[in-house]
PyMOL Python script that loads the backbone (N, CA, C, O; Angstrom):
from pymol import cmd

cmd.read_pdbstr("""\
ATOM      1  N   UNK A   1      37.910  39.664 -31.271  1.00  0.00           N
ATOM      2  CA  UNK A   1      39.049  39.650 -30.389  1.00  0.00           C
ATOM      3  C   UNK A   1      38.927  40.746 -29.335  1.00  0.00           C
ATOM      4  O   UNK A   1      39.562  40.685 -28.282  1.00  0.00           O
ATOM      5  N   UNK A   2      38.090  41.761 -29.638  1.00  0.00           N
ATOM      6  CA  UNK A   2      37.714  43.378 -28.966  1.00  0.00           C
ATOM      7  C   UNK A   2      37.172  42.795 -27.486  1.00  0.00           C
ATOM      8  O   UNK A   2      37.591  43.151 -26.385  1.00  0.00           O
ATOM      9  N   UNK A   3      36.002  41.686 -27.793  1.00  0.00           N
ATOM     10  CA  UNK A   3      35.557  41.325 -26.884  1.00  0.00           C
ATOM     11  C   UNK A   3      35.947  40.634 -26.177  1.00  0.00           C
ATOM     12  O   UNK A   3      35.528  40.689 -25.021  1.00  0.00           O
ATOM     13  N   UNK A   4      36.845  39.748 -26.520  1.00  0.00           N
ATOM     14  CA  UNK A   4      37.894  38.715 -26.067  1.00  0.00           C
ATOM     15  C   UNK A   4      38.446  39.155 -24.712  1.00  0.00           C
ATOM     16  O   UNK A   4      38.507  38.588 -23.621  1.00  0.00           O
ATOM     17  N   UNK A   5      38.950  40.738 -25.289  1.00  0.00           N
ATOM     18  CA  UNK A   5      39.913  41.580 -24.013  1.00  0.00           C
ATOM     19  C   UNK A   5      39.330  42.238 -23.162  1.00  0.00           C
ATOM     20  O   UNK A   5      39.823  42.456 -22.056  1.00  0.00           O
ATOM     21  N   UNK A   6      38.083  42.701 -23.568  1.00  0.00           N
ATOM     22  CA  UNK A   6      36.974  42.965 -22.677  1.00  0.00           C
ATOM     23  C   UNK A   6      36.764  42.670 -21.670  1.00  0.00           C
ATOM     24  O   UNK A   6      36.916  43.366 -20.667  1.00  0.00           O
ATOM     25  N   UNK A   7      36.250  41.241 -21.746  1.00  0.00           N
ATOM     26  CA  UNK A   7      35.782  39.617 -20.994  1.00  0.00           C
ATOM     27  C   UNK A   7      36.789  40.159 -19.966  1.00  0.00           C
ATOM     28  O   UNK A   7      36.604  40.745 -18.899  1.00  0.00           O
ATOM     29  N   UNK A   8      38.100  39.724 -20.718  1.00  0.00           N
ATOM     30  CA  UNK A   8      39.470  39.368 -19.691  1.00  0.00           C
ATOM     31  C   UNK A   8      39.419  40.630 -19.088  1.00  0.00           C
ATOM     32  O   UNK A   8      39.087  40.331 -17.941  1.00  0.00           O
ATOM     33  N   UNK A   9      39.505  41.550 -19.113  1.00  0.00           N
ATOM     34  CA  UNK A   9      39.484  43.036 -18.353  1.00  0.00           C
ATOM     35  C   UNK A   9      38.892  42.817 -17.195  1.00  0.00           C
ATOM     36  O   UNK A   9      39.533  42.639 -16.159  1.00  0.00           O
ATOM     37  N   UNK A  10      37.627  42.810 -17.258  1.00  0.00           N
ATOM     38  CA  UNK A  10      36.523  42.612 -16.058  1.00  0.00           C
ATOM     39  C   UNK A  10      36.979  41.554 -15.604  1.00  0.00           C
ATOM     40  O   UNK A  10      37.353  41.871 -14.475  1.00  0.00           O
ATOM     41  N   UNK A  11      37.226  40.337 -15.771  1.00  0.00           N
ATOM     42  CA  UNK A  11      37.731  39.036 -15.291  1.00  0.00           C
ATOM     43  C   UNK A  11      38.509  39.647 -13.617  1.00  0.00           C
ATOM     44  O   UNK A  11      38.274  39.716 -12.410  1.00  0.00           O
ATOM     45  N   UNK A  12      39.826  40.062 -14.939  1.00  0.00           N
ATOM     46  CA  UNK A  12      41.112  40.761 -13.917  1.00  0.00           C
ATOM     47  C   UNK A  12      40.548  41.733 -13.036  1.00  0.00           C
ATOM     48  O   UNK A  12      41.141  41.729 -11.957  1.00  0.00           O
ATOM     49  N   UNK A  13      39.644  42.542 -13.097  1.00  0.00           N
ATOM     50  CA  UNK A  13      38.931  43.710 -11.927  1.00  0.00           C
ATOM     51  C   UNK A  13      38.286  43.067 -11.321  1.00  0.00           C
ATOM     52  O   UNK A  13      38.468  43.292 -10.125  1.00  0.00           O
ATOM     53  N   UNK A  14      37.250  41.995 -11.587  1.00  0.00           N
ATOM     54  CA  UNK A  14      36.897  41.241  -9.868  1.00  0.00           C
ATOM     55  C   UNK A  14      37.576  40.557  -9.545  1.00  0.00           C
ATOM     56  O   UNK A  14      37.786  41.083  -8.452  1.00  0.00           O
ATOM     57  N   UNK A  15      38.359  39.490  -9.548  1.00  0.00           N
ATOM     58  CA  UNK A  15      39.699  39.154  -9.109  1.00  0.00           C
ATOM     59  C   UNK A  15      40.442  40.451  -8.264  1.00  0.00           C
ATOM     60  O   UNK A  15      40.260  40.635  -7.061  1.00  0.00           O
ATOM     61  N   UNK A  16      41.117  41.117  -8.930  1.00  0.00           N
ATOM     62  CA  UNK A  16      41.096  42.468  -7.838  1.00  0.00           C
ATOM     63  C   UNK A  16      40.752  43.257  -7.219  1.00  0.00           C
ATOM     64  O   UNK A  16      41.523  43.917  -6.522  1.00  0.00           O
ATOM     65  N   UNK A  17      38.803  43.553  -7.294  1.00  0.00           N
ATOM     66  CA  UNK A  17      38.202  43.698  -5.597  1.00  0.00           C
ATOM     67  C   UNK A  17      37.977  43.003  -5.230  1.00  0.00           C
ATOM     68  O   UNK A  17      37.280  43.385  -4.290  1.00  0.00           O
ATOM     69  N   UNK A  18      38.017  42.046  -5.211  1.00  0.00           N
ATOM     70  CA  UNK A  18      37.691  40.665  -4.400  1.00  0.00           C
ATOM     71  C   UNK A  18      38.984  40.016  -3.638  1.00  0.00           C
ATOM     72  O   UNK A  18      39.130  38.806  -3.811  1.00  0.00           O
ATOM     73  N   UNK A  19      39.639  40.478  -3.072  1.00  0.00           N
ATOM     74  CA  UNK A  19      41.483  39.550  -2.854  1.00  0.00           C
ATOM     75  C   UNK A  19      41.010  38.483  -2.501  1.00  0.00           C
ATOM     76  O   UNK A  19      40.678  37.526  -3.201  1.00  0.00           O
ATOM     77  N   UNK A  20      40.957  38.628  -1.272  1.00  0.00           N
ATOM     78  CA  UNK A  20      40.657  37.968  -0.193  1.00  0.00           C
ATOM     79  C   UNK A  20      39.544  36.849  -0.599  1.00  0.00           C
ATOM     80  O   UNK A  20      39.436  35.882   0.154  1.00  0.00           O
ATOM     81  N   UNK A  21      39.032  36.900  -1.307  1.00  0.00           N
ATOM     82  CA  UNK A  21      37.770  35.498  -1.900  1.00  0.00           C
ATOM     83  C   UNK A  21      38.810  35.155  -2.752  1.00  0.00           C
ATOM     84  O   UNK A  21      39.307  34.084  -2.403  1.00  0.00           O
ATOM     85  N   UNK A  22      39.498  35.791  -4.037  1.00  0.00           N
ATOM     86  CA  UNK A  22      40.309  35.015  -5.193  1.00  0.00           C
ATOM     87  C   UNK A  22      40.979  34.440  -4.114  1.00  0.00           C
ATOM     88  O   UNK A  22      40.919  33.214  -4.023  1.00  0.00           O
ATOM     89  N   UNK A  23      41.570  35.034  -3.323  1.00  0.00           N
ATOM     90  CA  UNK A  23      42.786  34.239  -2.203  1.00  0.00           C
ATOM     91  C   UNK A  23      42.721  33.059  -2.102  1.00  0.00           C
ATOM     92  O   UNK A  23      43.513  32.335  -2.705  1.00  0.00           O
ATOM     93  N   UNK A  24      41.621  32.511  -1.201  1.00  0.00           N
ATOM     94  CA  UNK A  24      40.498  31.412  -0.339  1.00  0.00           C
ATOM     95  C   UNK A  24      40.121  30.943  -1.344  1.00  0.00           C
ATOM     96  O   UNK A  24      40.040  29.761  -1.009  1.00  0.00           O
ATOM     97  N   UNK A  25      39.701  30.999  -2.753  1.00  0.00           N
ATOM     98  CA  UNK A  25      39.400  30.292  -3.572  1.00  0.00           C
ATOM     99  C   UNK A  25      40.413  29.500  -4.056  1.00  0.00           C
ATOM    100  O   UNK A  25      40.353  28.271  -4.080  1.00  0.00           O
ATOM    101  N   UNK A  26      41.539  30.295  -4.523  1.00  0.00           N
ATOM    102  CA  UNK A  26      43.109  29.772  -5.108  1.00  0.00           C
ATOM    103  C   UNK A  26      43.192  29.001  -4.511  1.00  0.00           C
ATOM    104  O   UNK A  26      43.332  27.945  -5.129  1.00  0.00           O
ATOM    105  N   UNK A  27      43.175  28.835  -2.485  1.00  0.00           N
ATOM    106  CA  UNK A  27      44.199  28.183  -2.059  1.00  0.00           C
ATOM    107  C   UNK A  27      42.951  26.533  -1.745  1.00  0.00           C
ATOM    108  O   UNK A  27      43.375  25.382  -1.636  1.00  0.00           O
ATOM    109  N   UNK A  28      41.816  26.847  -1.687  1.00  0.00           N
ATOM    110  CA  UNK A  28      40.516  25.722  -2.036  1.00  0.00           C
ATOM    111  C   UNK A  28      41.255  24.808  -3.135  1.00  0.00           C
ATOM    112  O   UNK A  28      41.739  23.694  -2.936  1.00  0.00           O
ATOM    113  N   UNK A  29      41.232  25.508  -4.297  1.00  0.00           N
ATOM    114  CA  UNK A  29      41.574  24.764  -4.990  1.00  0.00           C
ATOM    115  C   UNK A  29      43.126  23.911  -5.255  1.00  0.00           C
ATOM    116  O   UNK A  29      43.341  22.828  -5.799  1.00  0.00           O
ATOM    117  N   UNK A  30      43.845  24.675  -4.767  1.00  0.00           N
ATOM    118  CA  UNK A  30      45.626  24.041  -3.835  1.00  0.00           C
ATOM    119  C   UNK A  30      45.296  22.499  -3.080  1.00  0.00           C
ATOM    120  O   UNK A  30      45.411  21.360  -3.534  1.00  0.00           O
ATOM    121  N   UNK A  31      44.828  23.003  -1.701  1.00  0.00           N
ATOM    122  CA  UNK A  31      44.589  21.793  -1.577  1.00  0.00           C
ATOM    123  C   UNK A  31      43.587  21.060  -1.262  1.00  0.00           C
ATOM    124  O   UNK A  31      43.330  20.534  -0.179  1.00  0.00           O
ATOM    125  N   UNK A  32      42.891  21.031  -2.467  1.00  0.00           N
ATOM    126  CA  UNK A  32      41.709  20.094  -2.944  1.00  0.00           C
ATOM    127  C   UNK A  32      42.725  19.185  -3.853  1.00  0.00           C
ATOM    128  O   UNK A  32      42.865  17.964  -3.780  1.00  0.00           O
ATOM    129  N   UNK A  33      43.504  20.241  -4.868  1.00  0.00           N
ATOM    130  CA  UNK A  33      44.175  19.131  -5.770  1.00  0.00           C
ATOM    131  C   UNK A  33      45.114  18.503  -5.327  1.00  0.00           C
ATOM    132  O   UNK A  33      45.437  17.478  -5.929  1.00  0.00           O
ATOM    133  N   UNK A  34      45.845  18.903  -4.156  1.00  0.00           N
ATOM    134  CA  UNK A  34      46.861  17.906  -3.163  1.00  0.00           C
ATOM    135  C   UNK A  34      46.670  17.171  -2.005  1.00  0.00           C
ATOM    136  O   UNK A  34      47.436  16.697  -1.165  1.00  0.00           O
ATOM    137  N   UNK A  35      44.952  17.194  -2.220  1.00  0.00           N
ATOM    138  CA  UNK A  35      44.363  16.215  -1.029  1.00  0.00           C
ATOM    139  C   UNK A  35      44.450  15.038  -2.183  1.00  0.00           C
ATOM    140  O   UNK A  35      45.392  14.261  -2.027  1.00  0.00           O
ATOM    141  N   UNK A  36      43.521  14.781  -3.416  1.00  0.00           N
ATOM    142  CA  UNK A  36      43.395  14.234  -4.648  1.00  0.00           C
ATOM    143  C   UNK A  36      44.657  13.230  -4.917  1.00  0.00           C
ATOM    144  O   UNK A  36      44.452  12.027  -5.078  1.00  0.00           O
ATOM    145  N   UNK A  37      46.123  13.848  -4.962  1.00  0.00           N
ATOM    146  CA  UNK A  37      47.331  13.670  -5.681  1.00  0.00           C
ATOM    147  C   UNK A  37      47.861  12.761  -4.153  1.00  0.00           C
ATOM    148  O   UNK A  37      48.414  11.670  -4.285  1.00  0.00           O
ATOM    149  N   UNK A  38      47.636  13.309  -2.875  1.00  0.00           N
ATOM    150  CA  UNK A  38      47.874  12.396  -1.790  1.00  0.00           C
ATOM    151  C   UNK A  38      47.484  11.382  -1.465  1.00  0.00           C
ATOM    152  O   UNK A  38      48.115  10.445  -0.977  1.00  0.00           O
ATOM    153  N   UNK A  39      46.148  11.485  -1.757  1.00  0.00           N
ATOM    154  CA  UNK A  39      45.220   9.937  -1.796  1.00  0.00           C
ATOM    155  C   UNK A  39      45.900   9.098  -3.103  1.00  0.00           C
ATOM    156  O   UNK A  39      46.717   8.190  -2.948  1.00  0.00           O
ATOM    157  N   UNK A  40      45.669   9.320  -3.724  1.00  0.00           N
ATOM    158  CA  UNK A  40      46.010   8.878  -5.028  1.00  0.00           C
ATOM    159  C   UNK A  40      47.777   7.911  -4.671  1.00  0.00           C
ATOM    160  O   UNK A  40      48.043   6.719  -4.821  1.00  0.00           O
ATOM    161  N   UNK A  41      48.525   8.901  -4.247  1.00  0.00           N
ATOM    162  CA  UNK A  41      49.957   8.459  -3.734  1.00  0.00           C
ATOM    163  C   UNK A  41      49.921   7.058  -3.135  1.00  0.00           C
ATOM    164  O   UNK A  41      50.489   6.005  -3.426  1.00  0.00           O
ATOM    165  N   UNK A  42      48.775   7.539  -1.897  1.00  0.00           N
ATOM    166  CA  UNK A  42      48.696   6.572  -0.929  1.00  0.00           C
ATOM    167  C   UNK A  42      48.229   5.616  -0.877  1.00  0.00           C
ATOM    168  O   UNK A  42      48.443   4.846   0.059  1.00  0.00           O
ATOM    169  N   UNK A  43      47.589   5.399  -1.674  1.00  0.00           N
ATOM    170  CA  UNK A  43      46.762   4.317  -2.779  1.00  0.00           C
ATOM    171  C   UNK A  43      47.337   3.793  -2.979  1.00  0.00           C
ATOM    172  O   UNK A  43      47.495   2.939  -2.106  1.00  0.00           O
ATOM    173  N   UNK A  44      48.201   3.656  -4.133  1.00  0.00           N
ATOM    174  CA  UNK A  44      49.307   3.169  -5.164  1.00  0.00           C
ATOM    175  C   UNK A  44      50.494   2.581  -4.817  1.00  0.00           C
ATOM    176  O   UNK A  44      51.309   1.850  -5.380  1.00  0.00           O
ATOM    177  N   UNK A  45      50.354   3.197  -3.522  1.00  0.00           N
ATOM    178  CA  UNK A  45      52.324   2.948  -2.383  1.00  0.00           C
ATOM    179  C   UNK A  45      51.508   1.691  -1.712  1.00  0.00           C
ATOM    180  O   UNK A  45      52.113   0.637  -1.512  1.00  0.00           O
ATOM    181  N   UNK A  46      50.266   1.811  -1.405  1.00  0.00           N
ATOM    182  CA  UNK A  46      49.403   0.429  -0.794  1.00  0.00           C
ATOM    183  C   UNK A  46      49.531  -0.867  -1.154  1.00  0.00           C
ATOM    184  O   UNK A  46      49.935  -1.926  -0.674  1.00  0.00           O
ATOM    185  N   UNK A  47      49.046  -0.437  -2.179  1.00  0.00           N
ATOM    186  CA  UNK A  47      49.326  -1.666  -3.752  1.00  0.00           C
ATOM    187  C   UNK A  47      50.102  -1.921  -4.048  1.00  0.00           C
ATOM    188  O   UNK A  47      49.932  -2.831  -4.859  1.00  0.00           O
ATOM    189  N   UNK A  48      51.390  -1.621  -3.883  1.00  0.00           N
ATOM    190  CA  UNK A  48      52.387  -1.702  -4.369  1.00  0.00           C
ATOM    191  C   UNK A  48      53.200  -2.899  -2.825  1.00  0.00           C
ATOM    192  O   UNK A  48      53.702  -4.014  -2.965  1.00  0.00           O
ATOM    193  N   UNK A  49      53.018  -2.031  -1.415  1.00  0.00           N
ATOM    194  CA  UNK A  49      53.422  -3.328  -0.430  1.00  0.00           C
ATOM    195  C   UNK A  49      52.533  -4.390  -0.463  1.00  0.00           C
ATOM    196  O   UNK A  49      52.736  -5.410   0.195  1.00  0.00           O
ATOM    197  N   UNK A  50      51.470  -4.223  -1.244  1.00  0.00           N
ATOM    198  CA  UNK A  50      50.734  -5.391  -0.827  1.00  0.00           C
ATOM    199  C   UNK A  50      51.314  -6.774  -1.718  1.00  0.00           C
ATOM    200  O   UNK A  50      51.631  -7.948  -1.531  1.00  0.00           O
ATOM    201  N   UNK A  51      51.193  -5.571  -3.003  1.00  0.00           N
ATOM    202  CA  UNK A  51      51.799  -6.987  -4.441  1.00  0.00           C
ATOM    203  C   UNK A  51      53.264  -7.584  -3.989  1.00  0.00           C
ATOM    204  O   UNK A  51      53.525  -8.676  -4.493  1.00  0.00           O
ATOM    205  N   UNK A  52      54.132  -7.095  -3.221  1.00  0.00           N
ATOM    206  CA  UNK A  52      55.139  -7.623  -2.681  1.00  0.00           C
ATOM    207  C   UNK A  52      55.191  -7.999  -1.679  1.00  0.00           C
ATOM    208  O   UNK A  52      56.214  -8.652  -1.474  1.00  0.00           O
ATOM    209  N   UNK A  53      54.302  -7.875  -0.571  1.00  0.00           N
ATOM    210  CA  UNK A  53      54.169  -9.189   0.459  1.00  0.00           C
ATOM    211  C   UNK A  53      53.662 -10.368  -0.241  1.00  0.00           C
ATOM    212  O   UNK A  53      53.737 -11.418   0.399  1.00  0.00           O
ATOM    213  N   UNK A  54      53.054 -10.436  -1.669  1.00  0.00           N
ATOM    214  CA  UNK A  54      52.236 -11.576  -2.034  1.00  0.00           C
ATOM    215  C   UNK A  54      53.447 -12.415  -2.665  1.00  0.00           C
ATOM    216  O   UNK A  54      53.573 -13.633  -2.536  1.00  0.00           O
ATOM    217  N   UNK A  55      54.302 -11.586  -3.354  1.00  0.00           N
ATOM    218  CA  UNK A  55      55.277 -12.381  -4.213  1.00  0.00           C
ATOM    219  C   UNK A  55      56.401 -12.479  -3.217  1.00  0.00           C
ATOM    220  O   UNK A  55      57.456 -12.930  -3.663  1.00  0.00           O
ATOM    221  N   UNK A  56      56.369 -12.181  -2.116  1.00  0.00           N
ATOM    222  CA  UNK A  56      57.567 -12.848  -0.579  1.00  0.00           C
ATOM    223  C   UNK A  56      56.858 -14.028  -0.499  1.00  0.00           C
ATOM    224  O   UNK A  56      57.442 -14.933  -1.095  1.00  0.00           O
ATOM    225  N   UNK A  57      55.756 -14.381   0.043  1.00  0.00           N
ATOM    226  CA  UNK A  57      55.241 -15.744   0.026  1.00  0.00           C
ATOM    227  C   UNK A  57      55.063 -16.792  -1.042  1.00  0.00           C
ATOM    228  O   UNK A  57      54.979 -18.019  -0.986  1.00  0.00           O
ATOM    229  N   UNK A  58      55.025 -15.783  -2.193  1.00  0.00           N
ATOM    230  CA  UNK A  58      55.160 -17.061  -3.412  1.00  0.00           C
ATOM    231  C   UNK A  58      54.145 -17.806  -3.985  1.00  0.00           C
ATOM    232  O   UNK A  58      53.559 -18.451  -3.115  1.00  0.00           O
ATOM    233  N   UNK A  59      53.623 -18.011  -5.286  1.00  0.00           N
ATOM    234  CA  UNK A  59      52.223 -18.669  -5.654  1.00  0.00           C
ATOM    235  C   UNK A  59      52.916 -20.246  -5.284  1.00  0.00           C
ATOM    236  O   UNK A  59      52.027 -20.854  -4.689  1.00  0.00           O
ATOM    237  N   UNK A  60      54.134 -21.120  -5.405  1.00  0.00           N
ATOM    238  CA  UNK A  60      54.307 -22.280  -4.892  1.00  0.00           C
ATOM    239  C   UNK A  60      54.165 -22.677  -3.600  1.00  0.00           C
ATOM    240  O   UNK A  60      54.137 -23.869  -3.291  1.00  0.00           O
ATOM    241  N   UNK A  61      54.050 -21.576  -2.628  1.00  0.00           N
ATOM    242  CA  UNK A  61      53.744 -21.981  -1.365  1.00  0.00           C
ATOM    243  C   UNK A  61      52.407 -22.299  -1.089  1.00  0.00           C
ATOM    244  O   UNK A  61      52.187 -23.486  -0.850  1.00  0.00           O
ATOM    245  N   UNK A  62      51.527 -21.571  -1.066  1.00  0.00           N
ATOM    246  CA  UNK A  62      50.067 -22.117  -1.507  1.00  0.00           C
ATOM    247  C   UNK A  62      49.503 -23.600  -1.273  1.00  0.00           C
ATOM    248  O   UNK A  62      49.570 -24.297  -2.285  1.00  0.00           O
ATOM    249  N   UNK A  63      49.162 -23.988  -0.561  1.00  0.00           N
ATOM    250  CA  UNK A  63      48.679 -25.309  -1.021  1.00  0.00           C
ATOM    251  C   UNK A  63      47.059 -25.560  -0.403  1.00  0.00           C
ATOM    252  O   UNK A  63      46.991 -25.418   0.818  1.00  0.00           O
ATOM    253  N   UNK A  64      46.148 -25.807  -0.891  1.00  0.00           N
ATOM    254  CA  UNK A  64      44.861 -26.167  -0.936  1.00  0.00           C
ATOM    255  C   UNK A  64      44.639 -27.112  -0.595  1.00  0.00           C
ATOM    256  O   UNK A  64      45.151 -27.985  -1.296  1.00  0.00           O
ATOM    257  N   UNK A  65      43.806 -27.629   0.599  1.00  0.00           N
ATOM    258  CA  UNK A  65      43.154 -29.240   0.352  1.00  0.00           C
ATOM    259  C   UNK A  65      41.956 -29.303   0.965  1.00  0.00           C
ATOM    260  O   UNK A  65      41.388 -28.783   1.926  1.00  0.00           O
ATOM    261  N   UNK A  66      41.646 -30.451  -0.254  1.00  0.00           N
ATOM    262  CA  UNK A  66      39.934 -30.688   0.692  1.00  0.00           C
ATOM    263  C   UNK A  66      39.169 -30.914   2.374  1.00  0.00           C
ATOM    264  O   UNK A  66      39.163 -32.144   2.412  1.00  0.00           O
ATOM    265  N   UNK A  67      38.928 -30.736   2.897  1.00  0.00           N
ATOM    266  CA  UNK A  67      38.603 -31.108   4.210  1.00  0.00           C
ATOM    267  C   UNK A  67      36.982 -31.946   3.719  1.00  0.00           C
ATOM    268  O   UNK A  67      36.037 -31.373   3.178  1.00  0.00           O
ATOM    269  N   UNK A  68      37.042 -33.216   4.050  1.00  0.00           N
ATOM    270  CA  UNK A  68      36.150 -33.936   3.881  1.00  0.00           C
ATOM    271  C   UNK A  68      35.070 -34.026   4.804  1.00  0.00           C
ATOM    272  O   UNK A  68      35.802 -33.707   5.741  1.00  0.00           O
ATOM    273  N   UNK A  69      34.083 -34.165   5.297  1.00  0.00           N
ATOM    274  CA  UNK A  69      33.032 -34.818   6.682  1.00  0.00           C
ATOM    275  C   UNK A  69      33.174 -35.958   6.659  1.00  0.00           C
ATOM    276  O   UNK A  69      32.810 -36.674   5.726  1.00  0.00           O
ATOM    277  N   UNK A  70      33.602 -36.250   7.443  1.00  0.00           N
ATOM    278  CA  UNK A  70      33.587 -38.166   7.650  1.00  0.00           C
ATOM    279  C   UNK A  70      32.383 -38.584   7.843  1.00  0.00           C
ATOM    280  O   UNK A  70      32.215 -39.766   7.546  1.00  0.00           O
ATOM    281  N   UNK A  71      31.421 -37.985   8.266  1.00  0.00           N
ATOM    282  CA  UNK A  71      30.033 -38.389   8.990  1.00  0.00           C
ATOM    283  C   UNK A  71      29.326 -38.614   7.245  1.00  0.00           C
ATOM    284  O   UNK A  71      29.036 -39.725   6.801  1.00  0.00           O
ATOM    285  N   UNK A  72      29.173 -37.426   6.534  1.00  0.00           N
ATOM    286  CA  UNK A  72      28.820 -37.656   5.191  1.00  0.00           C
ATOM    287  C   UNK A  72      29.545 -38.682   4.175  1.00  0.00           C
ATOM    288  O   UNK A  72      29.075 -39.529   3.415  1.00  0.00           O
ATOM    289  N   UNK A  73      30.479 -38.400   4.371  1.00  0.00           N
ATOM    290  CA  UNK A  73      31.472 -39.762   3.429  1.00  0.00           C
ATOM    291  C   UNK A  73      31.238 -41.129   3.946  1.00  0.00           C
ATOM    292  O   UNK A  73      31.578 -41.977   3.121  1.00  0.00           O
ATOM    293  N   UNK A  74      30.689 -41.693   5.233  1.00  0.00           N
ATOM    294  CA  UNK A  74      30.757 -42.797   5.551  1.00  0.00           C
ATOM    295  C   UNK A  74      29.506 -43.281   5.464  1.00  0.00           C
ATOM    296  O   UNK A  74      29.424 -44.507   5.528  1.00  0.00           O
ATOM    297  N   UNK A  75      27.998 -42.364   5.270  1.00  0.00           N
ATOM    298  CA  UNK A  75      26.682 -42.444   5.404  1.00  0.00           C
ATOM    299  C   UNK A  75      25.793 -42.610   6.437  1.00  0.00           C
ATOM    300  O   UNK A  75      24.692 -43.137   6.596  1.00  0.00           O
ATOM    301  N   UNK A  76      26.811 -41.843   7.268  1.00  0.00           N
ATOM    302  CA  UNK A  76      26.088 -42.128   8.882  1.00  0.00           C
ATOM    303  C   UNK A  76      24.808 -40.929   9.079  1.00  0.00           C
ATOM    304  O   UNK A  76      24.367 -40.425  10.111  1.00  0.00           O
ATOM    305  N   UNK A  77      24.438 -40.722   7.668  1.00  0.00           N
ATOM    306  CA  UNK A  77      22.888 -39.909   7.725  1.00  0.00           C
ATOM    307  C   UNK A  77      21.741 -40.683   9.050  1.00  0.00           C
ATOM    308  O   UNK A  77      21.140 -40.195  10.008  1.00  0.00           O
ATOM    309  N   UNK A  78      21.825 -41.785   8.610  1.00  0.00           N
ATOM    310  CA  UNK A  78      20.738 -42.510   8.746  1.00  0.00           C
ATOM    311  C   UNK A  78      20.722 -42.686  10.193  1.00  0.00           C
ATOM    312  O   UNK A  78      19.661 -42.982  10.742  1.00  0.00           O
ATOM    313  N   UNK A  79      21.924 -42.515  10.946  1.00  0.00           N
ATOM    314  CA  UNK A  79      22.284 -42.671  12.621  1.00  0.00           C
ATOM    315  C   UNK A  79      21.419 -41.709  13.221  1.00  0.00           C
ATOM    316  O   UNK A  79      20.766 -41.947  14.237  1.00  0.00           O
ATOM    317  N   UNK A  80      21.400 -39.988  12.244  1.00  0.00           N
ATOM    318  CA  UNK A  80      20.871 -38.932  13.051  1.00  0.00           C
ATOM    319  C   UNK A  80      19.261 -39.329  13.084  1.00  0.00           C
ATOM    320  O   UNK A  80      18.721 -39.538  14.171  1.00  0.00           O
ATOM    321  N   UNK A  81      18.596 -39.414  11.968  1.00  0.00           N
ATOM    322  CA  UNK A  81      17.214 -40.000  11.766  1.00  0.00           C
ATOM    323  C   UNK A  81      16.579 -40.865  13.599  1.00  0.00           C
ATOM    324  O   UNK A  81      15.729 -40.609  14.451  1.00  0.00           O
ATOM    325  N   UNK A  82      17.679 -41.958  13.358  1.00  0.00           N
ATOM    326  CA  UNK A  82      17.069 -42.930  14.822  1.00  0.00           C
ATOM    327  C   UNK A  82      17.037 -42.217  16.194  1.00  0.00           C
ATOM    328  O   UNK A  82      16.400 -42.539  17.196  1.00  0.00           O
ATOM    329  N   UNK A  83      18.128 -40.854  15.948  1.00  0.00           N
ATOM    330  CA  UNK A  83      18.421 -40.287  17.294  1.00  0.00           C
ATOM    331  C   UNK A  83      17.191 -40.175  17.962  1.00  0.00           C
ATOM    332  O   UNK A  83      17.126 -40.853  18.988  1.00  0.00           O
ATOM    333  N   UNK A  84      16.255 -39.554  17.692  1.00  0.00           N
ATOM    334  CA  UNK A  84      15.187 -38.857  17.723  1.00  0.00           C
ATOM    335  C   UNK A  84      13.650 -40.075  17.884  1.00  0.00           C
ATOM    336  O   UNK A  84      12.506 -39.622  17.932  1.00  0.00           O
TER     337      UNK A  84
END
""", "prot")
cmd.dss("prot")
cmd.show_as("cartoon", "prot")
cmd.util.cbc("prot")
cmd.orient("prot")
């Protein structure tokens, strides 16, 4: 435990000749973690208008349909062949 308080002694004395670096370090790490927690926010608030513009439009509105080629459905392959 002798050494325990030791450690921490010296810890606390460069921390206190150093201000001005502990300072700039502290505040590095400030906002690094409230750049992190902002993204993160802004993210989530994203997702969140997006999932509710989806459910304003509604999964019943939706509707899908095939678009066919008439040229293929009717077998007019054989027209392009003679072009030529």
């Amino acid at each position: 435990m002798e050494r325990f308080y030791h450690t921490l002694n010296i810890a606390i004395d460069a921390v206190l000749a150093n201000k001005f670096r502990s300072i700039l370090t502290a505040l590095g790490i400030i906002f690094g973690v409230g750049a992190v927690i902002a993204m993160m926010a802004i993210g989530n608030g994203a997702r969140q208008e997006i999932l509710e513009q989806i459910k304003m439009v509604g999964v019943n509105n939706v509707l899908i349909t095939p678009i066919l080629d008439n040229s293929a459905a009717e077998g007019d392959e054989g027209e392009d062949e003679n072009r030529w």
